[in-house]
N, C-alpha and C positions, 0 to 999 in steps of 0.2 A: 504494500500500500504506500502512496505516494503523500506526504503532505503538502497541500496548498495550501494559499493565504494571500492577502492581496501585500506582502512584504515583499513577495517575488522571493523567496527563501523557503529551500526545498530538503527533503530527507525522506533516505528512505527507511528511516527506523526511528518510529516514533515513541519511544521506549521515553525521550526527553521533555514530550507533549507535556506528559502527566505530572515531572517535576517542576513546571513553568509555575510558578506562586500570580505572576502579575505581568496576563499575557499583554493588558493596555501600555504598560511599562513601554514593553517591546516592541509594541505597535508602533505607537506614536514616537520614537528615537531614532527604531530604523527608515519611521519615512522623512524624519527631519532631516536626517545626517544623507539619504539622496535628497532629498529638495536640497541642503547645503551644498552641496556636491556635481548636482549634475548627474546622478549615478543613476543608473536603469536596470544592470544587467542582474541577473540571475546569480544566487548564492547557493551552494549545497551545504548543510550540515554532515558532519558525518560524526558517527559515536563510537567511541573506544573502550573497550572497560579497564585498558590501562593507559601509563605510559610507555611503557616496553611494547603492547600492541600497535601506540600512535610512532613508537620508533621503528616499528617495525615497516609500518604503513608506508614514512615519505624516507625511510632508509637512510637517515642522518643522526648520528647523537641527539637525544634533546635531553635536558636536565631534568632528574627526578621530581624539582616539584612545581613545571611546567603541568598546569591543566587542561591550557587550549591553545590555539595556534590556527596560523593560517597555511595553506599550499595549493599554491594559484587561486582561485576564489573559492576553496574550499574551505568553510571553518571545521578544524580538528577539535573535538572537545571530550577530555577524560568523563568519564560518569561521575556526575553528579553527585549518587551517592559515596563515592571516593573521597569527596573532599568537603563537602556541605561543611563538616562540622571541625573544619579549620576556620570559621569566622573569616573568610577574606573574598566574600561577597556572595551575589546570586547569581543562579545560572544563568537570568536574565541579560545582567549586567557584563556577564562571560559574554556572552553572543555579542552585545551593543559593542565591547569592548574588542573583540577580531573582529566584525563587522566592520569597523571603522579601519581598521589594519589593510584590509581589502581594501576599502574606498581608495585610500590614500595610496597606496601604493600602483591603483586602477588608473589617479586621474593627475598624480603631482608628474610637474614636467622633469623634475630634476628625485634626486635619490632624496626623501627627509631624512634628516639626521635624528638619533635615538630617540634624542631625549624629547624630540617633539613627535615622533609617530608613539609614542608611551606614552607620554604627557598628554598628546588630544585623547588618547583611546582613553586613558584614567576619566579624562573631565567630561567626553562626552557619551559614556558610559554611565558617569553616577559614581562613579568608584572613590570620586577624589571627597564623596562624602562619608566614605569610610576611614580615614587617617584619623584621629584623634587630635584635636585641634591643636596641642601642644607636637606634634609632630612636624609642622610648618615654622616649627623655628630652630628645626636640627638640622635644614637642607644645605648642601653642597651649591653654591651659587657660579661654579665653570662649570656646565651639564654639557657642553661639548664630549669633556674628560670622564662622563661615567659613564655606567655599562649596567648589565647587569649582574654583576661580583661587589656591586657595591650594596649594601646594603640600604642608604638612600635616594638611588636610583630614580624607584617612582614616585615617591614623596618628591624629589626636589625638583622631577619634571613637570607632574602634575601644578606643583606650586607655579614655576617658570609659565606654565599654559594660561591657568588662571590668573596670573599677572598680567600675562598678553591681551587676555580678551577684557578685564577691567580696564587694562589701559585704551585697548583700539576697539574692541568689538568682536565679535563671535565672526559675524559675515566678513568682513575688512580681513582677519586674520585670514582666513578660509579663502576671500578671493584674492589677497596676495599672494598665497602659497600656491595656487594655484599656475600663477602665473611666473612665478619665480625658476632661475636657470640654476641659483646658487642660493644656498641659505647662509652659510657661515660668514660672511661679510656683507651683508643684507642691512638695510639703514633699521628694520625691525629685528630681523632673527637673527642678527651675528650676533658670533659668541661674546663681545666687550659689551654688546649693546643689553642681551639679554642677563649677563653677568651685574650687569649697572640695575636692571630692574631689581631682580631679585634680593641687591644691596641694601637697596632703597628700604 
């Protein structure tokens, strides 16, 4: 059996249907983030009951407590009941969150750098209201220089994002990135420039 839905995002194992808490959530994010975007095309979900099956699947290492992912506009996503009850969000906010990874990588003209394809997917996911509000004042302010071996990584992306869009706006950031060849010395997203905000 196939799932439809007017999100244009498909599976053929709906095993994750019945984990959804808050299908409106979902609804309304994935059609923002195409209306943002310009996006049209077709998503697949696909379900894994591990990590060692999702490595198995696109045949590259992935780190043990990787839950989802993308390959090509496929979103990978571990079972949900795997991880539920590590507190580091909803299955929901998993899907918003590679969704947006898709988008970006569908529609920018140039390669985004980490900290801002992590940092939009935190914020326009919902995720970045998951941090603990005293967590936005331990960030790393060069987010050029992190990665994922850092332990504030997405906290100090997520912050760097929502700096961006308080300062310029949600749409303004999204149709300059859009538009951009380079980001790292960009009069918004270079690294002094976004290293200056996050100072601030």
């Amino acid at each position: 059996m196939l799932w439809r839905n007017n999100l244009n995002i498909l599976t053929d194992n709906l095993i994750f249907i019945n984990q959804l808490q808050n299908f409106d959530v979902l609804n309304e994010s994935i059609l923002y983030i195409r209306f943002l975007f310009g996006f049209r095309s077709k998503v697949w979900i696909k379900w894994f009951d591990s990590v060692e099956e999702l490595q198995r699947y696109v045949g590259v290492p992935i780190p043990s407590w990787v839950i989802g992912t993308i390959y090509g506009k496929d979103i990978l996503i571990v079972n949900y009941e795997r991880w539920k009850h590590k507190n580091i969000g909803t299955l929901e906010e998993l899907i918003i969150h590679e969704f947006s990874h898709i988008v970006l990588h569908s529609k920018l003209r140039s390669s985004c750098p980490l900290w801002l394809d992590e940092g939009l997917a935190v914020y326009l996911s919902g995720q970045i209201n998951n941090f603990a509000l005293d967590a936005f004042n331990h960030v790393k302010t060069d987010v050029y220089n992190l990665n994922y071996d850092d332990e504030v990584f997405y906290i100090s992306s997520a912050k760097a994002v929502k700096k961006l869009v308080d300062s310029f706006g949600v749409n303004s950031i999204i149709d300059r990135m859009l538009i951009l060849e380079s980001f790292e010395n960009d009069a918004i997203f270079g690294r002094q420039q976004v290293k200056a905000l996050l100072e601030r």
